[in-house]
BAKOL-670518 format. One record per residue: residue in three letters; chain; x, y, z of N, C-alpha, C, O, CB in turn. Coordinates in nm, 2 decimals, padded with zeros to 4 digits. Last residue first. Glycine has a CB too. Layout:
N
code	unit	n_X	n_Y	n_Z	ca_X	ca_Y	ca_Z	c_X	c_Y	c_Z	o_X	o_Y	o_Z	cb_X	cb_Y	cb_Z
ALA	A	X	Y	Z	X	Y	Z	X	Y	Z	X	Y	Z	X	Y	Z;
...
END
This chain:
67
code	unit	n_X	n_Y	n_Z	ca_X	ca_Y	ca_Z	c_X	c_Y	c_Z	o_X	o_Y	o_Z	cb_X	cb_Y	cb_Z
UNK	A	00.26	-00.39	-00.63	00.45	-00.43	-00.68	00.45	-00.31	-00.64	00.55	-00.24	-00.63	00.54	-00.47	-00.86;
UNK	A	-00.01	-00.40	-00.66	00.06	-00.38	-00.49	00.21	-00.47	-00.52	00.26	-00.57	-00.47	-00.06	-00.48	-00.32;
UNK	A	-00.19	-00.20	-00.95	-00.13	-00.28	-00.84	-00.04	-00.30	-00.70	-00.02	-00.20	-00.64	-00.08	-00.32	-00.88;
UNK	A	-00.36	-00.08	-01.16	-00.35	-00.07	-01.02	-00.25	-00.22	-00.99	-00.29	-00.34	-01.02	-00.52	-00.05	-00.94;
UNK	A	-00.42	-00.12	-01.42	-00.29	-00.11	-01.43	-00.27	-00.08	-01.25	-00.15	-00.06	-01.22	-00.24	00.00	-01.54;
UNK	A	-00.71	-00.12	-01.45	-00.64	-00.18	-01.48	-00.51	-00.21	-01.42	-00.48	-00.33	-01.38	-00.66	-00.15	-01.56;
UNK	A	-00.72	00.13	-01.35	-00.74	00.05	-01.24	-00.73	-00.12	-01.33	-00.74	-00.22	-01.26	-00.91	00.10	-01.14;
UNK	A	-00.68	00.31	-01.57	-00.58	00.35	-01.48	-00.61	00.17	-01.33	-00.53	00.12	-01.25	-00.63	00.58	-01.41;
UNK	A	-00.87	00.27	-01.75	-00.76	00.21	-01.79	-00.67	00.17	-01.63	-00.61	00.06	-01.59	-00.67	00.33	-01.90;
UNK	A	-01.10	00.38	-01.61	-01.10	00.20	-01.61	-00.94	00.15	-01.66	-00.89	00.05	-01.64	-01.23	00.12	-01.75;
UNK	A	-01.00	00.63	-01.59	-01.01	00.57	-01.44	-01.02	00.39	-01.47	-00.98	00.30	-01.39	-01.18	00.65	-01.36;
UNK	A	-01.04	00.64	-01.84	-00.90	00.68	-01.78	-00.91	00.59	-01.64	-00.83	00.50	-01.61	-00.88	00.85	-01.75;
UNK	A	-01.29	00.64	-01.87	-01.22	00.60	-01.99	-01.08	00.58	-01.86	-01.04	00.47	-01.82	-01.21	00.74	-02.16;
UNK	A	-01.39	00.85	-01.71	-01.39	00.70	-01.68	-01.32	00.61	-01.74	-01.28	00.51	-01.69	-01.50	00.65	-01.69;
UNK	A	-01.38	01.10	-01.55	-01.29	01.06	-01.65	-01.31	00.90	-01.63	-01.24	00.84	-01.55	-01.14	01.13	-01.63;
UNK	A	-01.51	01.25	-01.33	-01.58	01.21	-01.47	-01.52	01.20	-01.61	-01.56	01.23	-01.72	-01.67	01.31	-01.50;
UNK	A	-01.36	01.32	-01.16	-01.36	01.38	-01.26	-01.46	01.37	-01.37	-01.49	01.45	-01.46	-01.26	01.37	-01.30;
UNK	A	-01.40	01.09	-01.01	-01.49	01.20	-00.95	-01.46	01.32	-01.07	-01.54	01.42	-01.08	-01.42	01.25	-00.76;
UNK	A	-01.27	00.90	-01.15	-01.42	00.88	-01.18	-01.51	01.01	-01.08	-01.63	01.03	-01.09	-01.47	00.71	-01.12;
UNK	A	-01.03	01.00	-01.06	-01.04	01.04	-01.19	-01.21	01.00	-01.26	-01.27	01.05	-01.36	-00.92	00.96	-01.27;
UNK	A	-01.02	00.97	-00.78	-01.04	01.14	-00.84	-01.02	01.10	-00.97	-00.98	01.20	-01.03	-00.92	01.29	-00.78;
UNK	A	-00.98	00.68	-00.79	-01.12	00.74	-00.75	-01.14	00.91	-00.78	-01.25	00.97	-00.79	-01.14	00.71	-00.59;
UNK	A	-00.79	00.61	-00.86	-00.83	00.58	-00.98	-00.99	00.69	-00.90	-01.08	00.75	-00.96	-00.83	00.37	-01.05;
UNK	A	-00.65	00.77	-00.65	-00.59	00.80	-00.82	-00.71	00.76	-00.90	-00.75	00.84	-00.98	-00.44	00.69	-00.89;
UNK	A	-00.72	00.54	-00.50	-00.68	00.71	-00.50	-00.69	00.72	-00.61	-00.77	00.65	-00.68	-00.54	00.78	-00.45;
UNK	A	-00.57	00.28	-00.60	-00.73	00.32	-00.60	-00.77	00.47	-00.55	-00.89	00.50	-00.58	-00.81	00.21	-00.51;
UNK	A	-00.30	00.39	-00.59	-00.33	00.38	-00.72	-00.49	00.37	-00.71	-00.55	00.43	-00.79	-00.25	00.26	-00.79;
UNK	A	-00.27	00.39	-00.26	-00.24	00.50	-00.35	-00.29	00.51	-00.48	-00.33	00.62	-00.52	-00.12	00.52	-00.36;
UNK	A	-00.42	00.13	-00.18	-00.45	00.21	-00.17	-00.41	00.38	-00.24	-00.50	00.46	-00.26	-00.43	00.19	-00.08;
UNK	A	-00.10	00.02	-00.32	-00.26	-00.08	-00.37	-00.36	00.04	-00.35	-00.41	00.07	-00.46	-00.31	-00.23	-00.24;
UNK	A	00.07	00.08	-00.16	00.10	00.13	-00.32	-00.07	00.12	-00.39	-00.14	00.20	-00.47	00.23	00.00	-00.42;
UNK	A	00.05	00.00	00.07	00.03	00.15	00.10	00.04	00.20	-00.08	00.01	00.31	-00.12	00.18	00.23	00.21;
UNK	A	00.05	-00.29	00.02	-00.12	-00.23	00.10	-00.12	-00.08	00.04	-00.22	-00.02	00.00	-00.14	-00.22	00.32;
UNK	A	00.32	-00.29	00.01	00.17	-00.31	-00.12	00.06	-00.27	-00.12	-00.01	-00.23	-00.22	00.11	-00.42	-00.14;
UNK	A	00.38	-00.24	00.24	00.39	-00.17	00.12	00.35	-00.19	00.01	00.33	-00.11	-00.08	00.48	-00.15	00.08;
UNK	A	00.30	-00.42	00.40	00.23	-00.27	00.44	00.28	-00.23	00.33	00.20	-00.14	00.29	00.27	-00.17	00.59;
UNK	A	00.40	-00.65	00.27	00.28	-00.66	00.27	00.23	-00.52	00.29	00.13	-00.48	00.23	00.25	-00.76	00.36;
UNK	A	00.67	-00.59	00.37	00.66	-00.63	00.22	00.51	-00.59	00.25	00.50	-00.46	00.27	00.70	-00.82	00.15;
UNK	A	00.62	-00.62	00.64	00.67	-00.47	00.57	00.63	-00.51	00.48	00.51	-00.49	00.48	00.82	-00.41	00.56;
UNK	A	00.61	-00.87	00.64	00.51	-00.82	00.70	00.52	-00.64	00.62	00.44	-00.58	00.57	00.53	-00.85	00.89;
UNK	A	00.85	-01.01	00.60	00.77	-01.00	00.53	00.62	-00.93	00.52	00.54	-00.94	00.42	00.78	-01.07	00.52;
UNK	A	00.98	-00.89	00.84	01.01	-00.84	00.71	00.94	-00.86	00.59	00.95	-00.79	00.49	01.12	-00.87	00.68;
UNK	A	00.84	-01.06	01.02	00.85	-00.96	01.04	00.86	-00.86	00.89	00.78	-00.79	00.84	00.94	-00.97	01.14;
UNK	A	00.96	-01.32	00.93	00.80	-01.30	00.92	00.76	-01.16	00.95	00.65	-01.12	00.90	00.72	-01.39	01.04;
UNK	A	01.19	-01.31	01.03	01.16	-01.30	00.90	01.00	-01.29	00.86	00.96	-01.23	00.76	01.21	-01.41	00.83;
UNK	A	01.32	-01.30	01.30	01.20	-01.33	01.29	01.13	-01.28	01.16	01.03	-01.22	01.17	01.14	-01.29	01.40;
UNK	A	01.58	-01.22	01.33	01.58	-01.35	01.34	01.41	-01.37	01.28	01.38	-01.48	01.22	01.63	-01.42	01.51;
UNK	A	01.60	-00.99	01.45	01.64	-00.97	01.33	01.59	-01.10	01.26	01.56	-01.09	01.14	01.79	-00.95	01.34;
UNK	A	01.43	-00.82	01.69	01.40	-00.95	01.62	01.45	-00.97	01.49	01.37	-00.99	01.41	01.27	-00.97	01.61;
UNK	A	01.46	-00.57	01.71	01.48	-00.62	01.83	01.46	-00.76	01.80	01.48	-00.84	01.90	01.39	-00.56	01.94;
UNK	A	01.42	-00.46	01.41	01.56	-00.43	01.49	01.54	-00.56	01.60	01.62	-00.65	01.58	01.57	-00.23	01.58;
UNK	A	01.18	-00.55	01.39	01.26	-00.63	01.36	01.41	-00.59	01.39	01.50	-00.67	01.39	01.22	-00.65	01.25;
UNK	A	01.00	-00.34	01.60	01.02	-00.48	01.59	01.14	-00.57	01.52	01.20	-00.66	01.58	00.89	-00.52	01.53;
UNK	A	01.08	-00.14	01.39	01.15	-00.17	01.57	01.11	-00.30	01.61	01.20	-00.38	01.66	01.08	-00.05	01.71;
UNK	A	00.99	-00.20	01.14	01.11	-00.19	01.16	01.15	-00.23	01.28	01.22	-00.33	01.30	01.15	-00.08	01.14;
UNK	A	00.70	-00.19	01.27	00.74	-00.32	01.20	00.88	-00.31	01.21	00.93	-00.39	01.29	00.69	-00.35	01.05;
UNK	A	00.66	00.07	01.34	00.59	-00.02	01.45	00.74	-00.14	01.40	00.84	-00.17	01.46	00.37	-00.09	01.43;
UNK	A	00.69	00.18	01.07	00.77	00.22	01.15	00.79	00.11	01.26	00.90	00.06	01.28	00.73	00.34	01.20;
UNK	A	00.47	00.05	00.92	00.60	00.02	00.89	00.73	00.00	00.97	00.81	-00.09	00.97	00.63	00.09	00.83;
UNK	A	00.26	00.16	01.06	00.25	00.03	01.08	00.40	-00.04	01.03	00.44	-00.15	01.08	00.13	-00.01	01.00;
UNK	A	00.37	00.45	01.00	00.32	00.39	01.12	00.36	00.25	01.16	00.44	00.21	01.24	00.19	00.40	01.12;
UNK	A	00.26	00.41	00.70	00.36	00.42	00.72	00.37	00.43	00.86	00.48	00.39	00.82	00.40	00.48	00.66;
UNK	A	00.01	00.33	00.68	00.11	00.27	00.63	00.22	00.33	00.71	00.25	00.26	00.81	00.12	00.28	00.49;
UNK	A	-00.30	00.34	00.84	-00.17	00.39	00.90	-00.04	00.32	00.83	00.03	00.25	00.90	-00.16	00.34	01.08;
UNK	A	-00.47	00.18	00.73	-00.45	00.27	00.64	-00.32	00.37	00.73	-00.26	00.46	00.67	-00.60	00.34	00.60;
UNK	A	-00.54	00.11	01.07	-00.63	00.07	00.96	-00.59	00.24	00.86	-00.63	00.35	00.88	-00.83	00.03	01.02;
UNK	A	-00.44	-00.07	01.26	-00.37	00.05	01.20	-00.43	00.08	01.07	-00.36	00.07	00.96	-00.22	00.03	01.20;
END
């Protein structure tokens, strides 16, 4: 589900409705939402080096993370 976050979330919920018991599941969400925050902030940092804002784009990927 390559970059399908939210999809891959959806898939994951109904799985864990039908598997409340299988915590590996829930931690699996944890993970598509890091992935989906991780991918949004290297966005960000890539239209600001397509701006030809680099100063910004090195601060901004500094501060990228998947919290």
């Amino acid at each position: 589900m390559k970059g399908e976050y939210e999809r891959a979330e959806k898939e994951l919920n109904k799985a864990l409705n039908l598997r409340p018991n299988y915590t590996v599941l829930s931690k699996d969400i944890h993970v598509i939402r890091q992935a989906e925050a991780l991918a949004k902030g290297l966005q960000e940092v890539e239209q600001k080096i397509k701006q030809k804002q680099y100063d910004e784009a090195a601060e901004q990927l500094e501060n990228v993370n998947c919290r």
